[in-house]
C-alpha positions, -999 to +999 in steps of 0.1 A: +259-120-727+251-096-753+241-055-747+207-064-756+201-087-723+221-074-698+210-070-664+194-036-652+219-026-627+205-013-590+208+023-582+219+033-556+196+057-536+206+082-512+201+081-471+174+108-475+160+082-503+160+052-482+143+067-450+116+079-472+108+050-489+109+031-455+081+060-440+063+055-472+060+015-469+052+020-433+024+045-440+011+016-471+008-015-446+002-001-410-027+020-424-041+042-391-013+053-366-009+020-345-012+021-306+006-008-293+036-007-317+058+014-325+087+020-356+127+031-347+142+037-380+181+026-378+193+067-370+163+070-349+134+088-363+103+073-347+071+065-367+047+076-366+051+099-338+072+100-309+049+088-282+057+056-260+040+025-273+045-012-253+060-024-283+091-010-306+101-024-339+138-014-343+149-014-379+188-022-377+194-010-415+176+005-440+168-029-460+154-045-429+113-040-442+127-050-478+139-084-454+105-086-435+082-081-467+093-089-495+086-127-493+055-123-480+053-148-459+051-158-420+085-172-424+097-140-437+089-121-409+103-147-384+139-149-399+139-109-402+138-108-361+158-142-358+185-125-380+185-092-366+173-072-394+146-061-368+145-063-331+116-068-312+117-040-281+091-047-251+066-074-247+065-098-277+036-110-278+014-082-293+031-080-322+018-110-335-020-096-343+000-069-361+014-094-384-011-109-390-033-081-397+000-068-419-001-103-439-037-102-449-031-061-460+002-071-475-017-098-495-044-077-513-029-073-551-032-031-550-012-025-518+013-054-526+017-043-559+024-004-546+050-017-519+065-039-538+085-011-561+094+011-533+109-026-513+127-039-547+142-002-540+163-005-506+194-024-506+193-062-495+208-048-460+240-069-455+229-093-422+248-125-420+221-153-421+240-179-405+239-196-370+249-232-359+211-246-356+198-234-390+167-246-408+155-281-399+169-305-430+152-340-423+157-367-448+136-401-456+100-411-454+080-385-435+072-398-403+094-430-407+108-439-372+144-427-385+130-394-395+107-391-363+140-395-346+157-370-364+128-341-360+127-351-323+166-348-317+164-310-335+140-297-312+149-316-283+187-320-283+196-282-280+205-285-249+193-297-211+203-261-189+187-244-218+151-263-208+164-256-167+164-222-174+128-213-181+109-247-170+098-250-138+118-273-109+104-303-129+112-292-167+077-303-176+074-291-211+036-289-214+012-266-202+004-261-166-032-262-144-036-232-127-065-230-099-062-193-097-043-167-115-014-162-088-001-200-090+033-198-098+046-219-124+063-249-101+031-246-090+010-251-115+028-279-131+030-298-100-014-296-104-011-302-137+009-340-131-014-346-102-046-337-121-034-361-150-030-389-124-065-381-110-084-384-144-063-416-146-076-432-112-043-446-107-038-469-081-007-480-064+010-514-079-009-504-112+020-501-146+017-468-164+034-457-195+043-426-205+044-418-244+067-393-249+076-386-213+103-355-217+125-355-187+107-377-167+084-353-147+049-373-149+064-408-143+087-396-112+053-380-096+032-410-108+056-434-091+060-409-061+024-402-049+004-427-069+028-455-059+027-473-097+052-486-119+058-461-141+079-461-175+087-434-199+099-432-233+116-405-253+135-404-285+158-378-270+188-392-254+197-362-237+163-361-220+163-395-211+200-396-193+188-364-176+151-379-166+168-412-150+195-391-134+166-374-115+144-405-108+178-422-092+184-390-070+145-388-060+154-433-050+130-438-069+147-463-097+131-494-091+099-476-099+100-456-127+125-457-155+126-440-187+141-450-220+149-444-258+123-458-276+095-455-302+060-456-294+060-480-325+083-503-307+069-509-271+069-543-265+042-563-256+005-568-255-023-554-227+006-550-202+000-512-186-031-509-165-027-472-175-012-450-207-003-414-209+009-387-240+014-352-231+027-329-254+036-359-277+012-365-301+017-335-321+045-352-334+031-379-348+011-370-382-028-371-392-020-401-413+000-423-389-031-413-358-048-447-371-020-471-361-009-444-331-038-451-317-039-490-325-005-497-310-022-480-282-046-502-274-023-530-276-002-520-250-040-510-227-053-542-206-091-541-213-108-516-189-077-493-188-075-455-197-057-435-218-054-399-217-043-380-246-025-341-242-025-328-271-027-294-292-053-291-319-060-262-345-091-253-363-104-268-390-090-251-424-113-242-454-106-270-481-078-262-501-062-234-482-024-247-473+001-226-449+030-215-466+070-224-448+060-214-409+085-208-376+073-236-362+079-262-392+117-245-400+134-238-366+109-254-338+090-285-345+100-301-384+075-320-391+048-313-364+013-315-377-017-299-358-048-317-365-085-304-357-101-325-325-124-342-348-097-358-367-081-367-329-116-381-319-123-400-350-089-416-355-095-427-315-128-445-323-115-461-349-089-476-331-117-489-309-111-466-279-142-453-262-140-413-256-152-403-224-141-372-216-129-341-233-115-313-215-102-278-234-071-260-215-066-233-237-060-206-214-038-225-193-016-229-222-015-190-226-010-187-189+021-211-191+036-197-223+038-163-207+058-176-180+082-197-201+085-162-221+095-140-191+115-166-172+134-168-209+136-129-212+153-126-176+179-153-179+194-141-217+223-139-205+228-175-191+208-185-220+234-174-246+261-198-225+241-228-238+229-210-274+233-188-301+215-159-302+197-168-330+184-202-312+175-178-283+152-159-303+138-188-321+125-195-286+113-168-277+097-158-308+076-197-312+068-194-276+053-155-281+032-161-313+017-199-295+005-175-264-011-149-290-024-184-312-041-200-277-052-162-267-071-156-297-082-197-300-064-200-331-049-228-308-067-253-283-054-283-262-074-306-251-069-335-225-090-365-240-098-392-216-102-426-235-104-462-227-102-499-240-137-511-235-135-542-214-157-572-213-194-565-217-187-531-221-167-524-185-152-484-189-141-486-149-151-449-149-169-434-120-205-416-126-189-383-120-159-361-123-158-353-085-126-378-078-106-355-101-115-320-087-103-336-050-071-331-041-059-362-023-026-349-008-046-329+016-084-342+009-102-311-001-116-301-025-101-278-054-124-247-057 
């Protein structure tokens, strides 16, 4: 290389330098002294003052906001705090306004422009970006069964005593139902499964499937109190040797099952009086929800409901795309969240009839905030199963989803459908007072 194109080479700035630069950047994107969150520079100063906030942001090193901002992005942020270029002191989840409220400032031209030179400034920090589970790599056709696999393994396949360490007694993995705001978790869940089988009318002898069925939790209660055949299927082997563990301790084996297999590749035609996805469908893509739904109706005798768990987002403006997220890099690869229109409309089009539609946002929030303290407590035990860095990825994903169902970035809605039988039979009843009765002990729920 000649003189004439070398490189610039960096210079070095000074301690004094660096913690100036940092106040200065701090100063550019927080704007007004912030109330909730606080700044520990890594030899301690405190910005902006000294007083106790909720939340900390510990800087390990004085590159960490070059780490967090410079790519501007939500990503960005996430692998700063997975990586420990920042840590995250007190209660995560308030944080998450902050970013994004830090994004949108960090994104006008002027201010980016101005922080940019003084981040280009600090040294790159040093942090070793490596950890066992790393970014989601999926290869093939997106949402070919072999791929669908693959995504579902990643998230899934981490490990089973991770999951026991922050579900509840049944390791559902969805959000819970909770009557009042002191149901416990267990609790809440176990209203949650029976809730599910209420909007379902099941009926003992009747055959249910379960799409997506995690460890088993829904089919095992299905089987138990509702007296149905009930089967299950996962793409998660793990889950599925741990699901049918369960269901043979409960004796319940020659009732409920669960096995390794595609939704694509059930078998059979109008053979399950009953079908179920919770939690599920977000894995299946906008433009496979046409033949998801289909192959659903296949499987439904005429007359029989399906009810659909699912999380939705709101509609975007037309031609705004997300850039590399969390959730698409460490949590879910390959998760799409569709609007409820796009759920309702692919569901009609399969032929199904919609006839009910029920929002459980707040739940969602409610149950995130438990899986999020019960996490928190057992870190210790947690890092016996995982890295750190998977730890955090947990804890971060699960944060930032309360924050998105808190401020309704987020919904979930249950979706009660059904395969129109002959002459137009739904088998519904007029009203929804069957599912607001609890039938273990024949009151009603308040």
């Amino acid at each position: 290389m000649s003189q004439g194109t070398m490189a610039p080479q960096r210079v070095a700035i000074t301690t004094e330098e660096a913690i100036q630069i940092n106040l200065h950047v701090l100063n550019a994107l927080f704007g007004t002294s912030p109330k909730q969150v606080g700044v520990r520079l890594w030899n301690g100063i405190l910005w902006p003052d000294e007083a106790p906030r909720p939340v900390v942001l510990a800087l390990k090193h004085p590159g960490a906001l070059r780490a967090m901002f410079l790519p501007g992005t939500e990503l960005g942020l996430a692998e700063a705090y997975l990586f420990d270029d920042v840590d995250i002191v007190g209660e995560l989840e308030p944080v998450f306004g902050l970013a994004e409220s830090l994004l949108e400032r960090a994104s006008d031209w002027r201010t980016r422009w101005r922080v940019m030179r003084d981040l280009l400034r600090l040294p790159k920090g040093g942090v070793q970006r490596t950890t066992p589970r790393g970014r989601a790599q999926l290869r093939g056709r997106r949402h070919s069964i072999e791929r669908d696999r693959a995504a579902i393994r990643y998230h899934y396949d981490v490990s089973n005593a991770f999951y026991q360490l922050w579900l509840d007694e049944r390791m559902v993995y969805s959000c819970g139902y909770f009557r009042s705001p002191e149901d416990t978790l267990d609790v809440a869940q176990a209203q949650k499964l029976d809730y599910i089988c209420r909007k379902l009318r099941l009926r003992p002898g009747q055959r249910l499937l379960d799409i997506g069925c995690g460890w088993g939790g829904l089919v095992l209660w299905a089987a138990e109190h509702y007296g149905v055949d009930a089967t299950g299927i996962t793409l998660s082997e793990p889950q599925a040797e741990l699901a049918n563990r369960r269901i043979a301790a409960a004796g319940m084996a020659d009732r409920c099952r669960v096995e390794v297999r595609d939704y694509r590749q059930v078998p059979g035609e109008a053979c399950y009086d009953a079908l179920v996805s919770v939690g599920m469908f977000e894995h299946v893509g906008e433009a496979l929800l046409p033949e998801y739904f289909r192959r659903a109706r296949t499987l439904l005798r005429p007359g029989g409901p399906m009810l659909n768990h699912g999380i939705a987002c709101r509609p975007r403006p037309a031609g705004r795309r997300r850039g590399a997220t969390l959730s698409a890099s460490y949590v879910f690869p390959d998760g799409e969240l569709v609007p409820l229109s796009a759920t309702l409309r692919a569901a009609e089009g399969a032929g199904f009839e919609v006839r009910d539609v029920e929002s459980l946002r707040e739940h969602y929030a409610r149950t995130l905030r438990h899986w999020v303290q019960r996490l928190e407590a057992r870190h210790d035990e947690a890092l016996q199963h995982v890295d750190e860095v998977t730890y955090r990825v947990w804890r971060l994903f699960m944060a930032g989803s309360a924050h998105g169902f808190t401020s309704g970035r987020l919904n979930v809605y249950q979706t009660l459908l059904v395969n129109p039988g002959p002459a137009g039979h739904s088998g519904q009843p007029l009203t929804r007072e069957d599912w607001y009765r609890d039938h273990r002990r024949g009151a009603t729920t308040p």
